[in-house]
C-alpha positions as YAML, in Angstrom:
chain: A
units: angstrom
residues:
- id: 1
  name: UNK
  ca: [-20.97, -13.78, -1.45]
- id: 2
  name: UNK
  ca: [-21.76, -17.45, -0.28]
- id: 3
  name: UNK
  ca: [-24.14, -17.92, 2.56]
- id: 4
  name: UNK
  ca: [-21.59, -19.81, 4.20]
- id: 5
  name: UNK
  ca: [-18.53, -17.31, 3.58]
- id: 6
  name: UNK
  ca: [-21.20, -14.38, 4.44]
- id: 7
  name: UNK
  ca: [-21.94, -16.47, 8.11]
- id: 8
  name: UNK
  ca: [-18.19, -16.70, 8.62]
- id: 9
  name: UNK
  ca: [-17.59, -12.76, 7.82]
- id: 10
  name: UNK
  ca: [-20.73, -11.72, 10.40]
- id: 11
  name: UNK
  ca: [-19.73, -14.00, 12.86]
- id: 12
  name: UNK
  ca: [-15.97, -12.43, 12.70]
- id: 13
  name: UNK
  ca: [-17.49, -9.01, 13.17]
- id: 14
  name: UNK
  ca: [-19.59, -9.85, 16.30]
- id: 15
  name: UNK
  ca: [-16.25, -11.44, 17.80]
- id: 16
  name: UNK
  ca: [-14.32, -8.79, 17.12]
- id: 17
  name: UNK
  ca: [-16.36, -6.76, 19.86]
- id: 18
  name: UNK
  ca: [-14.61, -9.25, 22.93]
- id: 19
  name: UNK
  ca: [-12.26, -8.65, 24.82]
- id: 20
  name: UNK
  ca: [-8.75, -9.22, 23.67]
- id: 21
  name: UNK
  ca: [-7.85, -12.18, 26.38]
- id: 22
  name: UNK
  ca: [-11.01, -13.74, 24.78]
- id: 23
  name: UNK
  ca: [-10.15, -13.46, 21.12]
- id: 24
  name: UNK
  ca: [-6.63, -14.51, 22.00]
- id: 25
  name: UNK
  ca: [-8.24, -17.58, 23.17]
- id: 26
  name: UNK
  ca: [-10.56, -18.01, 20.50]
- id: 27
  name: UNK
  ca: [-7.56, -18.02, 18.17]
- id: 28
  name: UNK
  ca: [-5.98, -21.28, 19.63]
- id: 29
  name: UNK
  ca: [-3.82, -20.65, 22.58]
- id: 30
  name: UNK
  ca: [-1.86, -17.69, 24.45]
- id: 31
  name: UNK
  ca: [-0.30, -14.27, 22.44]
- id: 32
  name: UNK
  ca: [2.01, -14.36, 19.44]
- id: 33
  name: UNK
  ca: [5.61, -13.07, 20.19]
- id: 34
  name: UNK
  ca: [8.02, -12.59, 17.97]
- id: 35
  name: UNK
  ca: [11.59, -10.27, 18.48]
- id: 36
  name: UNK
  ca: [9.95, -9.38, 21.44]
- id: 37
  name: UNK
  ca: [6.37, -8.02, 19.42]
- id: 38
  name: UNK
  ca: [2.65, -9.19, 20.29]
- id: 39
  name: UNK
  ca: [0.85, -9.48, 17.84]
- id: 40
  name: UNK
  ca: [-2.28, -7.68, 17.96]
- id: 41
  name: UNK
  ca: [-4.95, -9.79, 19.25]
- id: 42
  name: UNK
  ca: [-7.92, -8.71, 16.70]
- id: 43
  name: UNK
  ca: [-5.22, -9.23, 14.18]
- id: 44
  name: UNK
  ca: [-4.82, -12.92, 15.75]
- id: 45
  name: UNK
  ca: [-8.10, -13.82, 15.67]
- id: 46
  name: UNK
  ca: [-8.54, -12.55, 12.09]
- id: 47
  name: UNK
  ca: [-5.57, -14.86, 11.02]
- id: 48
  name: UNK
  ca: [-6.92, -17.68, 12.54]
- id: 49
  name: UNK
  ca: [-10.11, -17.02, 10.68]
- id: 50
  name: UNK
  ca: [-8.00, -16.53, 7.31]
- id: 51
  name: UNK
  ca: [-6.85, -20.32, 7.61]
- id: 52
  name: UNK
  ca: [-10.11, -21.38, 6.71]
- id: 53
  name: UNK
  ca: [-9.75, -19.87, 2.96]
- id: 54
  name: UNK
  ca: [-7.44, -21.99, 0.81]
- id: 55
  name: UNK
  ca: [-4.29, -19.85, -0.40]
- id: 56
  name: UNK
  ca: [-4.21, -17.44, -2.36]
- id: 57
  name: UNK
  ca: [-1.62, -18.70, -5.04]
- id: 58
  name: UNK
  ca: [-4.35, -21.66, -4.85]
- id: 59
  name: UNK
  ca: [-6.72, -19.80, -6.62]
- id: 60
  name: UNK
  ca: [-7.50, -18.76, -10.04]
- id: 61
  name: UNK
  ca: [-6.83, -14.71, -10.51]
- id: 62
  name: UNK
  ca: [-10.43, -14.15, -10.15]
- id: 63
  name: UNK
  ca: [-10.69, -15.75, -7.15]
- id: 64
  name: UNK
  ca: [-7.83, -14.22, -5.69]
- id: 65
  name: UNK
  ca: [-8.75, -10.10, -7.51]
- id: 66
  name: UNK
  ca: [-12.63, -10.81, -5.69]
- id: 67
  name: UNK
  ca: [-11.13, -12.06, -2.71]
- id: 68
  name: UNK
  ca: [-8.99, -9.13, -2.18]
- id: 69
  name: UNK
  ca: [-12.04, -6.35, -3.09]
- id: 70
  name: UNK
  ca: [-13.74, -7.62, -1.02]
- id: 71
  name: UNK
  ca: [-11.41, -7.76, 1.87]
- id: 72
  name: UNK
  ca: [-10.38, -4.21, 1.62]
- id: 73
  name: UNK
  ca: [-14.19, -3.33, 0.54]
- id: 74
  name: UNK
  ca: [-15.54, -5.35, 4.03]
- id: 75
  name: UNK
  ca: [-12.54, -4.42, 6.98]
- id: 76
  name: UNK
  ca: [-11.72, -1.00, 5.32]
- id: 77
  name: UNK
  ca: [-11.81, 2.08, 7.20]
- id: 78
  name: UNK
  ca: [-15.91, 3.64, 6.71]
- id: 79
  name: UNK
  ca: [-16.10, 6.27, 4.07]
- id: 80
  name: UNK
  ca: [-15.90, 9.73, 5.13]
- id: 81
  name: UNK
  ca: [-18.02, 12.16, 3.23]
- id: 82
  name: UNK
  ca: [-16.16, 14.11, 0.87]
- id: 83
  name: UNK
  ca: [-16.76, 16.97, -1.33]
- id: 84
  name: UNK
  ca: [-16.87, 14.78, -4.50]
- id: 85
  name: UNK
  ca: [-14.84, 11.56, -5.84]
- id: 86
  name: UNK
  ca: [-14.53, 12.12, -9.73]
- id: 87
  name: UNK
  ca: [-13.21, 8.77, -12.11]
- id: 88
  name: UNK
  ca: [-11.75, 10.22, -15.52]
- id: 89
  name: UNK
  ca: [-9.45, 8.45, -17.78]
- id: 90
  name: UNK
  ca: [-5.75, 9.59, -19.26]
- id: 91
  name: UNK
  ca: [-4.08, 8.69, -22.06]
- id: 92
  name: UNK
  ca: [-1.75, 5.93, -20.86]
- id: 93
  name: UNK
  ca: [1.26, 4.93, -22.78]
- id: 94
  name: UNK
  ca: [-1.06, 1.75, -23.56]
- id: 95
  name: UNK
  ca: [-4.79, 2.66, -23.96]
- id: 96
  name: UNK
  ca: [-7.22, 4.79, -21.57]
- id: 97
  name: UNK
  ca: [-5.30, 4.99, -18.08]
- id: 98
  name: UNK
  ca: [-8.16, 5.06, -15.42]
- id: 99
  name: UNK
  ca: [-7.91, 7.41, -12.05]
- id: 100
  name: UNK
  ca: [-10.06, 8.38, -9.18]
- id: 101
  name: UNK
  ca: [-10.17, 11.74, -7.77]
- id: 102
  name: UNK
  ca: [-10.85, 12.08, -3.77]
- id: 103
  name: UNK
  ca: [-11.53, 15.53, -2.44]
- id: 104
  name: UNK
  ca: [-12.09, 16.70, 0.68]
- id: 105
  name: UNK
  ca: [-14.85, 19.06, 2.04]
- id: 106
  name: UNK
  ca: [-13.60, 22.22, 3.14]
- id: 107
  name: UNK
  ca: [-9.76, 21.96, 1.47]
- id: 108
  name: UNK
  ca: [-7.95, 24.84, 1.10]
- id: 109
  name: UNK
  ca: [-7.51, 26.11, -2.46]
- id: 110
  name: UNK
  ca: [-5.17, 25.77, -3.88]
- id: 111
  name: UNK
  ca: [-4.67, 21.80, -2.23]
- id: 112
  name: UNK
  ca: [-1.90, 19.77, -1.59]
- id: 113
  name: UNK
  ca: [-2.11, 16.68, -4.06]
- id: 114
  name: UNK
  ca: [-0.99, 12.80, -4.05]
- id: 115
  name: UNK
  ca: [-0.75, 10.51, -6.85]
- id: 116
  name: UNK
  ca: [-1.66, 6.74, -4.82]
- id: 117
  name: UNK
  ca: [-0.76, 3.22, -6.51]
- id: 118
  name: UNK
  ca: [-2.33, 0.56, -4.68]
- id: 119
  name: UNK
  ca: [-0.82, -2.39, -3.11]
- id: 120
  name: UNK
  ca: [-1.79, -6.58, -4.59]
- id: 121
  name: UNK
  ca: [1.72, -7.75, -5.21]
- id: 122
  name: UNK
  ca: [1.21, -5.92, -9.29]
- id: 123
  name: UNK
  ca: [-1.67, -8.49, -9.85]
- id: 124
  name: UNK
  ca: [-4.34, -7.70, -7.42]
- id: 125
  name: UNK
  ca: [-6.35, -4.24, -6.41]
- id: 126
  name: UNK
  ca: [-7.79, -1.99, -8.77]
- id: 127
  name: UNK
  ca: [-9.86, 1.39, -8.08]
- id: 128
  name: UNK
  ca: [-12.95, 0.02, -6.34]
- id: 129
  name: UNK
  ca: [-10.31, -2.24, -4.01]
- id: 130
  name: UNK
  ca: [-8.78, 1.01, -2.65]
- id: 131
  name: UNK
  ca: [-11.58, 3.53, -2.57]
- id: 132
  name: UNK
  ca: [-12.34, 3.53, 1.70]
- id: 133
  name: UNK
  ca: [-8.09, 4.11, 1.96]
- id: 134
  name: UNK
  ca: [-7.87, 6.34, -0.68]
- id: 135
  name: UNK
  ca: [-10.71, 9.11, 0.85]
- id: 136
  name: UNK
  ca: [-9.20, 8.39, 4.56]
- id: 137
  name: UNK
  ca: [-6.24, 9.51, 3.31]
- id: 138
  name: UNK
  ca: [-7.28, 12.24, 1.45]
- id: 139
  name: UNK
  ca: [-9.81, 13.46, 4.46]
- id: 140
  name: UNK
  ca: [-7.20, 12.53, 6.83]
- id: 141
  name: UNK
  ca: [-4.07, 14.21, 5.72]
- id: 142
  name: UNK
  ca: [-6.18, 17.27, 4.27]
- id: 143
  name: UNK
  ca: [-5.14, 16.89, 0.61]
- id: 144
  name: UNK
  ca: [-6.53, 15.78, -2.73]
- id: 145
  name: UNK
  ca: [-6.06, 12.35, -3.50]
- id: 146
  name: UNK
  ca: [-5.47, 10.79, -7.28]
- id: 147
  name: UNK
  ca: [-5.15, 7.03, -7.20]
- id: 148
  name: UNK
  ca: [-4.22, 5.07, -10.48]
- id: 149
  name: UNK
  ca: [-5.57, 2.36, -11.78]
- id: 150
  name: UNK
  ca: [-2.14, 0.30, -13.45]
- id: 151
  name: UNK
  ca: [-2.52, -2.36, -15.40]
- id: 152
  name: UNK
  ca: [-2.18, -5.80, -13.40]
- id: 153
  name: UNK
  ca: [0.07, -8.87, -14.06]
- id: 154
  name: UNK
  ca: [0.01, -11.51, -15.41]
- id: 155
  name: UNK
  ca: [-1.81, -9.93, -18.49]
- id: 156
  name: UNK
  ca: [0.38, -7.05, -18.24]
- id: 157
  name: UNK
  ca: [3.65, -8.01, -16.84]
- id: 158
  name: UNK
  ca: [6.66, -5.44, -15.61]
- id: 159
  name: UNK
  ca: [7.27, -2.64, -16.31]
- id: 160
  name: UNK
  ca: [3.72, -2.24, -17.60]
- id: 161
  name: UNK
  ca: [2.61, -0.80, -14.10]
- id: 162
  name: UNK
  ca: [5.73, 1.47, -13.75]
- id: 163
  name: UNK
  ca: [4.88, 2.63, -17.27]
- id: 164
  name: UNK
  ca: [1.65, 3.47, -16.37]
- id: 165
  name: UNK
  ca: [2.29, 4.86, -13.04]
- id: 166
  name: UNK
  ca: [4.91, 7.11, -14.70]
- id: 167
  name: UNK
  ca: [2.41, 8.22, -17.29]
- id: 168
  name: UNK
  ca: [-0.10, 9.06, -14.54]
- id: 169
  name: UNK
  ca: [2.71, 11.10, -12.69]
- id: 170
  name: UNK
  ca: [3.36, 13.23, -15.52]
- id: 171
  name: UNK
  ca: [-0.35, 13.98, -16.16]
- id: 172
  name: UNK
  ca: [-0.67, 14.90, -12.57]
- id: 173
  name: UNK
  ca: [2.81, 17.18, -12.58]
- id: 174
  name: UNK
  ca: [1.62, 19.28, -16.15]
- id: 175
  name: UNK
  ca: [-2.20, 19.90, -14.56]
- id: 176
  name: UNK
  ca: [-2.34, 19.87, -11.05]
- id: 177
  name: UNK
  ca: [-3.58, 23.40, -11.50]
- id: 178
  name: UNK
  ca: [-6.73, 22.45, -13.59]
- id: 179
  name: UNK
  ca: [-7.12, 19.90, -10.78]
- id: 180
  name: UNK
  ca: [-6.94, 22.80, -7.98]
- id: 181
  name: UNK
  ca: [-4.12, 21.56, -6.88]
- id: 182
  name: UNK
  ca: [-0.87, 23.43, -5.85]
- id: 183
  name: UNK
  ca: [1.93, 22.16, -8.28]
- id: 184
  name: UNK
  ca: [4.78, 22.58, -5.66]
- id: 185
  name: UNK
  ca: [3.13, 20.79, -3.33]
- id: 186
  name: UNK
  ca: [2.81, 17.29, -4.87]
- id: 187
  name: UNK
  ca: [3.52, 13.68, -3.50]
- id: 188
  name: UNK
  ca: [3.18, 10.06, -4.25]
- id: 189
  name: UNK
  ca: [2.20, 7.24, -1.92]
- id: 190
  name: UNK
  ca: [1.51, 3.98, -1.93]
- id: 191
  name: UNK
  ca: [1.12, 0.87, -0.16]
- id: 192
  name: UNK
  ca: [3.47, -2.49, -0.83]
- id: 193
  name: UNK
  ca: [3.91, -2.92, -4.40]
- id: 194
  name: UNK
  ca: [2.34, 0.52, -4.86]
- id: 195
  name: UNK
  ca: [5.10, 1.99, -2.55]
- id: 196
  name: UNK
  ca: [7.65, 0.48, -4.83]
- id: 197
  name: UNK
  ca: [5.96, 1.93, -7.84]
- id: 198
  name: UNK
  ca: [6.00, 5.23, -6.04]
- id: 199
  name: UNK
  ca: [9.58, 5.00, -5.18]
- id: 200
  name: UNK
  ca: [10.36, 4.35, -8.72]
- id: 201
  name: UNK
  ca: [8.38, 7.79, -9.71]
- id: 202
  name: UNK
  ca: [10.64, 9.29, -7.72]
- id: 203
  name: UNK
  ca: [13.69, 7.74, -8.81]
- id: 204
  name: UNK
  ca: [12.54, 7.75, -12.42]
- id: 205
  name: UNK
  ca: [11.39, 11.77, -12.46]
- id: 206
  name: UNK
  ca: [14.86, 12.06, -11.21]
- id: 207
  name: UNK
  ca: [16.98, 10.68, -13.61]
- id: 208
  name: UNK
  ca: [14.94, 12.62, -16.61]
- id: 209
  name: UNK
  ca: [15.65, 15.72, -14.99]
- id: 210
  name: UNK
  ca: [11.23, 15.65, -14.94]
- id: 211
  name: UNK
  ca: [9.12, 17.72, -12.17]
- id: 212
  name: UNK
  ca: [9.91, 15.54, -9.14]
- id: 213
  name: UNK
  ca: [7.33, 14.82, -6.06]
- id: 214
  name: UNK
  ca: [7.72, 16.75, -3.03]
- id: 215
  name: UNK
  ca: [7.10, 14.09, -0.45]
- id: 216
  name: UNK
  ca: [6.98, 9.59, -0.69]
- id: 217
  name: UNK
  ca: [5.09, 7.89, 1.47]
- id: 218
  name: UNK
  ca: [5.96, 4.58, 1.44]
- id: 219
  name: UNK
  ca: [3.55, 1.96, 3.23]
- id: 220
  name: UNK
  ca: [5.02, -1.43, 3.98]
- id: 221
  name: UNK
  ca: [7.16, -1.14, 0.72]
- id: 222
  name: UNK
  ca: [8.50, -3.81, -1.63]
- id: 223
  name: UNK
  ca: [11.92, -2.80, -2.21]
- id: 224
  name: UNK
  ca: [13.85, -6.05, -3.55]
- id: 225
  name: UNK
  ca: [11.78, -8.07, -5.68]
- id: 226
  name: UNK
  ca: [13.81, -11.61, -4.95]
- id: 227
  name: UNK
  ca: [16.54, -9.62, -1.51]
- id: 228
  name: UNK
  ca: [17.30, -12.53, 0.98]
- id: 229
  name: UNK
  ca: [16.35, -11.07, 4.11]
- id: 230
  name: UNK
  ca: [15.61, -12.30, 7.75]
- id: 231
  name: UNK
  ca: [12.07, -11.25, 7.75]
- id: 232
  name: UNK
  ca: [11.14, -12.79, 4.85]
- id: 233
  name: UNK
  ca: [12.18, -16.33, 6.63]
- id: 234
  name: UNK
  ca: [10.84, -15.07, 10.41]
- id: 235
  name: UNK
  ca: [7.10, -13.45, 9.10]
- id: 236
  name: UNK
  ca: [7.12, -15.55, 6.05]
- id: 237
  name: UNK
  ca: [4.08, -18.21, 7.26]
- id: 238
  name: UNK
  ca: [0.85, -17.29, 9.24]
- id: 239
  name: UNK
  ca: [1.02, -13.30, 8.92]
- id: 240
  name: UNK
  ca: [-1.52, -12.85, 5.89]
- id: 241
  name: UNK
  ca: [1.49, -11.93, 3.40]
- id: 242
  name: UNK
  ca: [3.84, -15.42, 2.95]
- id: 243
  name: UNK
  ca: [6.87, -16.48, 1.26]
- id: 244
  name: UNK
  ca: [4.51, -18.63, -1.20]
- id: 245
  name: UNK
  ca: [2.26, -15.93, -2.02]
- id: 246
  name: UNK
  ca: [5.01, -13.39, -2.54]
- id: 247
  name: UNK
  ca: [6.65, -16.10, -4.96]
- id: 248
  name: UNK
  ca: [2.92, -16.40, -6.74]
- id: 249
  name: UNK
  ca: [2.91, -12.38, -7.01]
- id: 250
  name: UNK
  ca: [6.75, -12.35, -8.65]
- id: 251
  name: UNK
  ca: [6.03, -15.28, -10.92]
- id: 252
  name: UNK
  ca: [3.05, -12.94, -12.32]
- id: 253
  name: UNK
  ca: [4.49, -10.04, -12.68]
- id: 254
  name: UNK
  ca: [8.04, -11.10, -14.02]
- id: 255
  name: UNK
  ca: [7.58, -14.65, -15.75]
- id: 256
  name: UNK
  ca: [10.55, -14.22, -17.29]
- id: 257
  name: UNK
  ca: [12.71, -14.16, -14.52]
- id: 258
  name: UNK
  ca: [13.57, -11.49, -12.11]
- id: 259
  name: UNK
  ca: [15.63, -8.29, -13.39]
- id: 260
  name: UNK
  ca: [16.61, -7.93, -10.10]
- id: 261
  name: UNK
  ca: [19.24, -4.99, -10.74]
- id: 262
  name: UNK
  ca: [16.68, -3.35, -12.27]
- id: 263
  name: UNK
  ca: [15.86, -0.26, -10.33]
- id: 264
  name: UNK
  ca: [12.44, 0.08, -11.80]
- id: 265
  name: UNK
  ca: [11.90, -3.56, -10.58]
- id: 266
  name: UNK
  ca: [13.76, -3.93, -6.91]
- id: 267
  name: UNK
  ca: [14.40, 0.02, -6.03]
- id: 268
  name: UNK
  ca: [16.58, -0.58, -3.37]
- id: 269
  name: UNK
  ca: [19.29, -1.20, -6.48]
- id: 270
  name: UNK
  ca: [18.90, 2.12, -7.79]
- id: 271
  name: UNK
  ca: [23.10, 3.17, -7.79]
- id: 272
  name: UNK
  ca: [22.44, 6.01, -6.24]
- id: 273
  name: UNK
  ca: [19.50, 7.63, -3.95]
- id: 274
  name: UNK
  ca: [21.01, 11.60, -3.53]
- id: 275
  name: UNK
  ca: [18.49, 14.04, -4.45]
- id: 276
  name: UNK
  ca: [15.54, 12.03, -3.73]
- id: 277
  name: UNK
  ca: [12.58, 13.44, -2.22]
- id: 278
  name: UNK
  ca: [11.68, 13.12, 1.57]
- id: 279
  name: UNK
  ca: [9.88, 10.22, 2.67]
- id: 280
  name: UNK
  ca: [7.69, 8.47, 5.22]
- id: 281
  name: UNK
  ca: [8.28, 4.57, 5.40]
- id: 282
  name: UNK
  ca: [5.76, 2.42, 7.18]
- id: 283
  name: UNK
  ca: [7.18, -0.64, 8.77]
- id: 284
  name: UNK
  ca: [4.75, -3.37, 10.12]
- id: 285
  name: UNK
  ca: [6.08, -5.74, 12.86]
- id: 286
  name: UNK
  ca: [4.92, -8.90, 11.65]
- id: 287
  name: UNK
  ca: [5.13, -8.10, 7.81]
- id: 288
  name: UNK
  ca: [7.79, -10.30, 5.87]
- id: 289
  name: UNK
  ca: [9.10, -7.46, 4.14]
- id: 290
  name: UNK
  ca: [9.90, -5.13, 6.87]
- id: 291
  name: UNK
  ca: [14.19, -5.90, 7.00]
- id: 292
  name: UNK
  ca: [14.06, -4.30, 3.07]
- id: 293
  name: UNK
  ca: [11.82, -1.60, 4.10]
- id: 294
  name: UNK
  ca: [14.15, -0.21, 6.83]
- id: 295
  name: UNK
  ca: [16.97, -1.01, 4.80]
- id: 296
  name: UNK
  ca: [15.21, 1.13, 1.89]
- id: 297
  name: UNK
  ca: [15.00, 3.80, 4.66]
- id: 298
  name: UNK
  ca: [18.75, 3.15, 5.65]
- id: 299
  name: UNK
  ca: [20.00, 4.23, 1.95]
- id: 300
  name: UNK
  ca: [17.57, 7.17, 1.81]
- id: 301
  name: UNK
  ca: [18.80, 8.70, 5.09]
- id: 302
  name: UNK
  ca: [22.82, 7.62, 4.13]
- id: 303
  name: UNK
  ca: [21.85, 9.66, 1.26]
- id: 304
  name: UNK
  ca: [21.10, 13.07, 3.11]
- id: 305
  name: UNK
  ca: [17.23, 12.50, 2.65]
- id: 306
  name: UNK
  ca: [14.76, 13.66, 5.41]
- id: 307
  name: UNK
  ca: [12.99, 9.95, 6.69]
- id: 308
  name: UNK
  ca: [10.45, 9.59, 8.53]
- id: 309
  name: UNK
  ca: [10.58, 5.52, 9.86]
- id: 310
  name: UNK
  ca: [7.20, 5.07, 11.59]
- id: 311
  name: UNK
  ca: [7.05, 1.47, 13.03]
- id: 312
  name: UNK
  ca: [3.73, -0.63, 14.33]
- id: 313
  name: UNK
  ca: [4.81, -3.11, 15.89]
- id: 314
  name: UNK
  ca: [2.04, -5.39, 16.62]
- id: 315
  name: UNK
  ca: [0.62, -4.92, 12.90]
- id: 316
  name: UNK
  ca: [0.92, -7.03, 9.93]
- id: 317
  name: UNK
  ca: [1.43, -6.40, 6.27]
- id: 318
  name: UNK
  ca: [-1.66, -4.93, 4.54]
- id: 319
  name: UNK
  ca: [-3.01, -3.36, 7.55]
- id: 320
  name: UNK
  ca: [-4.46, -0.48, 6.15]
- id: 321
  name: UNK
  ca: [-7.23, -2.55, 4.40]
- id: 322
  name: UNK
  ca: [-8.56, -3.57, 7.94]
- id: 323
  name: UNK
  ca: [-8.62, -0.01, 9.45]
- id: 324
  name: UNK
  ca: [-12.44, -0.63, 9.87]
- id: 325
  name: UNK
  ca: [-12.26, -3.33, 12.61]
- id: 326
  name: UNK
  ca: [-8.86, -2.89, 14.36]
- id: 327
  name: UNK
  ca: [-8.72, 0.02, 16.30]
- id: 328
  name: UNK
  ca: [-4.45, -0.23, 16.00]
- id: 329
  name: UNK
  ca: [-4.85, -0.20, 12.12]
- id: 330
  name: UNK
  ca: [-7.16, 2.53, 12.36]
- id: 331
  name: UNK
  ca: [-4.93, 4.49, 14.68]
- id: 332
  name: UNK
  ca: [-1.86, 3.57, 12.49]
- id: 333
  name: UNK
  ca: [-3.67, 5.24, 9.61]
- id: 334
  name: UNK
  ca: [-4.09, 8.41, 11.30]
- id: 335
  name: UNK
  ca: [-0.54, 8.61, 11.99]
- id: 336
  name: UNK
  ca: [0.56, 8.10, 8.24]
- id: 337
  name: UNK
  ca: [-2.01, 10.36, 7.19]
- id: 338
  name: UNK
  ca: [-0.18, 12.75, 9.76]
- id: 339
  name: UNK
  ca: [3.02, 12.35, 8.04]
- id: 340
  name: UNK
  ca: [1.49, 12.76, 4.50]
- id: 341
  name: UNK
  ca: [-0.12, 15.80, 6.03]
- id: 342
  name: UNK
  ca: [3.32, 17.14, 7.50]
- id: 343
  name: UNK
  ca: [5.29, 16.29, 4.33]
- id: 344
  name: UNK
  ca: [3.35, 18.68, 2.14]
- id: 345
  name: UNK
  ca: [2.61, 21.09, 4.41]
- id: 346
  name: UNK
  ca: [3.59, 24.47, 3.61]
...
């Protein structure tokens, strides 16, 4: 890291220990309302702070993939100890498929289990990115955690990440025993673009008549790859995820064009969502795609499925990655890791 970059992130730390009034003045004037939701203030201030980067669909990809490690490696919830983390590699339907292992001290045996696919819009995050959410969750919600490591757009555009979440499903279903894992108690989660690619597992699994997962936690979801929704207009400038970036991510991962009644691409189109598993869906208040999360949520409970809707109103897409230095991220993890817990419970 720069000098100048690594002054910037200290000085945002130290901040970040004021008062809220203060850092709602630091940011540039009174709260941020929207619908009737304040913002967070920490939140606020780190915004204001974010300005000072140029864009993300500015930069080159390894600008942007270092950026984003090191924004989830820096705010990120601290490490709890575990028992061990293990990396291993499958065979993926395209080469060696890697995946990280998380588990807990003290977990009963045998464990609950949940396959996680990381958020970055299909081009960013990779193991590394998502290690400090990945063993909060698994220490949180008391279960082993196996995250994936998918192969990223533009390099490897749609549906190479469904493929290779898929594959990494399957491995997980067949040897969850070897793993010490309880096979009927299995779940997927994700976060954004790795929510949709969990939701597709599920749909997917489904449709082959394949072992499906117990439980889907879905964090701040992408559900309609190019939906025209309110929130998309209303969040989609000054709220970390924006309507430019979002149309950066899209023309990575499908340069073609957009097979938007593609299930495995926008999951909200799937024709039909009886018989899915139970879910969790995370809706942030200031996130752009929060109308086609609940809306997700909507069809699954018109369906007959058990949701769980938790909302965080003053939060902001990608929260989870900055569960080290706001207290309401780091609160709103505990909650989802609640619902994980709860989900695969018994």
């Amino acid at each position: 890291m720069a000098v100048k970059q690594l002054a910037q992130r200290l000085g945002a730390f130290a901040a970040l220990v004021l008062p809220d009034a203060a850092l709602t003045r630091m940011a540039g004037g009174g709260p941020v309302i929207r619908d009737g939701k304040t913002l967070d203030p920490k939140l606020q201030f780190l915004l204001r702070a974010a300005c000072r980067t140029p864009p993300l669909e500015s930069q080159t990809l390894d600008q942007a993939r270092a950026g984003y490690g090191d924004l989830c490696g820096s705010f990120g919830a601290a490490l709890p100890r575990l028992a061990r983390i293990d990396t291993r590699l499958l065979a993926g339907p395209a080469g060696p498929l890697p995946v990280r292992l998380y588990v807990p001290r003290n977990i009963e045996t045998p464990a609950p289990l949940t396959l996680f696919c990381h958020g970055g819009g299909f081009v960013l995050g990779d193991l590394p990115s998502y290690d400090r959410v990945c063993a909060d969750l698994a220490d949180r919600a008391r279960c082993l955690v196996l995250a994936v490591d998918y192969r990223l757009a533009p390099e490897h555009p749609f549906p190479a990440a469904v493929e290779d979440c898929l594959a990494a499903w399957r491995w997980l279903a067949a040897n969850a025993a070897s793993l010490g894992a309880d096979p009927a108690r299995l779940a997927v989660a994700g976060d954004s673009a790795g929510a949709a690619l969990s939701a597709v597992i599920c749909q997917q699994t489904q449709a082959a008549g394949e072992p499906m997962p117990r439980f889907q936690l879905l964090i701040y979801p992408v559900t309609d790859g190019d939906g025209d929704y309110p929130s998309r207009t209303a969040y989609g400038e000054g709220f970390l995820l924006t309507a430019a970036m979002m149309r950066w991510f899209m023309g990575h991962y499908a340069p073609g064009g957009m097979p938007g009644d593609d299930p495995r691409f926008a999951v909200i189109k799937a024709p039909s969502l009886d018989g899915q598993p139970a879910a969790a869906v995370v809706i942030a208040g200031f996130d752009p795609l929060q109308d086609e999360g609940r809306a997700y949520a909507a069809r699954l409970e018109a369906a007959g499925v058990a949701v769980d809707t938790l909302e965080f109103p003053s939060l902001i897409h990608g929260f989870i990655a900055l569960a080290g230095v706001v207290p309401a991220a780091r609160e709103a993890m505990a909650k989802i890791a609640d619902a994980l817990r709860r989900g695969l419970a018994g």
